[in-house]
C-alpha positions, 0 to 999 in steps of 0.5 A: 635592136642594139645601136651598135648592132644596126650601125654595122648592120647599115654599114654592111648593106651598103658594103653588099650594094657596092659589092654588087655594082662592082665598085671595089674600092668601095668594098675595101672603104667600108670593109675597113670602116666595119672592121673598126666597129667589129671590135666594139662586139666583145662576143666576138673572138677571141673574147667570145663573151656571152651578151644578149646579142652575142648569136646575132653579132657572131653571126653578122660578124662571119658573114662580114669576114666571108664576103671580106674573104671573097673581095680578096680574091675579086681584086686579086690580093692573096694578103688580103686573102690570108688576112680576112681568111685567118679571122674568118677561122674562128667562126668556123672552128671555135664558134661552131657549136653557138651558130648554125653552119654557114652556107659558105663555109666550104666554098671559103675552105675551099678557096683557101685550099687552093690558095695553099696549093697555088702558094705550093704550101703542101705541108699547111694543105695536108694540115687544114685537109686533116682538120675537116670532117668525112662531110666537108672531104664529100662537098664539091668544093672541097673534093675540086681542090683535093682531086687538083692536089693529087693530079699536081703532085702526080705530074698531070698537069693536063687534069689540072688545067682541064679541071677549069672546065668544071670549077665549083663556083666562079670565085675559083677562077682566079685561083685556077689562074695562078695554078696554070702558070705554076703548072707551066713554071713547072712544066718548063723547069723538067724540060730545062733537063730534058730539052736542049731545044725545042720548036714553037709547036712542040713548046706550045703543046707541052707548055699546054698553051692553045696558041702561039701568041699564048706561048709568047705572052707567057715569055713576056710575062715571065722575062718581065718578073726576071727582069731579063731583057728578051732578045729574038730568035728563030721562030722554028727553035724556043731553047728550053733552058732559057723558059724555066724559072731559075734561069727563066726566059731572056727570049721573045720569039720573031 
């Protein structure tokens, strides 16, 4: 085998044992260690030169991107994620008649998906939806993020945060995270409009939360980002205005 090719091949196996033990950090060392050798293969995009090796480095070179692709979303960097993502791309698009299809390729089309929607890139959405095939619309993971695009844009927002319950892969867990809190952003922005007040009770329910500790987590987090200091008030009466994310929550409840 070519040396160059067993000395990624080597560096790979260690990067998945420490994938698999959790240890990150090390994933991110050795990511970037095989990025850096990735560039010796000229068979790879954008060159795609034809060498001896040219399948196996193709092919070892978009395992290395997906798992690349999925780290991101484990420690949570959505640049990473766009990143590892737009390098990834070729190997689906220009390489796809060279290489057998991946078994990953619509779970990460997937994920990307709904990386656009969280990122309310509607527009770039629509896009990279137009470019799959009949086959790729059918496949569970992309159908999650089409059917949780239209209950979003249709305002149910209830679907969305009960489509958590039937996720694809656990990978989209921290997808569907970011959602829910867009979703409440949202669903506080139309109660600015339509409230001038509103009980604890009827703020839990509408903002969707199952709790009131949730409620006040939620208030935390957003005055936290707004860099607004939260001051008390009654426990009884939440004012809508002050939990949107323009004017967004200078509250705490008692």
């Amino acid at each position: 085998m070519d040396p160059k090719i067993t000395e990624v091949s080597q560096a790979f196996e260690r990067f998945k044992a420490a994938f698999v033990r959790n240890d990150f950090d090390k994933c991110s060392e050795l990511l970037s260690q095989l990025k850096v050798l990735l560039t010796k293969f000229k068979s790879l995009p954008p060159l795609f030169e034809e060498t001896p090796n040219a399948i196996h480095e193709l092919t070892l070179a978009r395992d290395i991107y997906e798992h690349a692709v999925v780290l991101s979303v484990k420690i949570e960097d959505l640049d990473a994620f766009e990143r590892d993502f737009f390098q990834l791309k070729p190997y689906y698009t220009d390489a796809c008649g060279r290489l057998p299809q991946s078994p990953q390729e619509y779970l990460i089309l997937g994920l990307n998906l709904l990386r656009l929607l969280v990122q309310n890139r509607i527009a770039e959405f629509h896009t990279e939806l137009e470019l799959l095939s009949a086959i790729a619309l059918e496949n569970p993971c992309i159908k999650h993020a089409v059917e949780l695009e239209q209950s979003f844009m249709e305002g149910a927002y209830n679907r969305v945060l009960s489509a958590r319950k039937t996720l694809p892969h656990e990978t989209y867990d921290y997808f569907m995270d970011l959602l829910a809190k867009t979703v409440r952003d949202e669903i506080a922005g139309c109660n600015e409009k339509a409230y001038d007040s509103l009980s604890v009770n009827d703020a839990q329910q509408i903002l969707l939360f199952s709790s009131d500790q949730e409620l006040v987590e939620y208030i935390k987090v957003v005055s936290a980002l707004q860099h607004i200091a939260p001051y008390t008030i009654p426990t009884d009466t939440l004012p809508c205005f002050k939990i949107v994310p323009k004017t967004l929550p200078h509250i705490l409840l008692c």
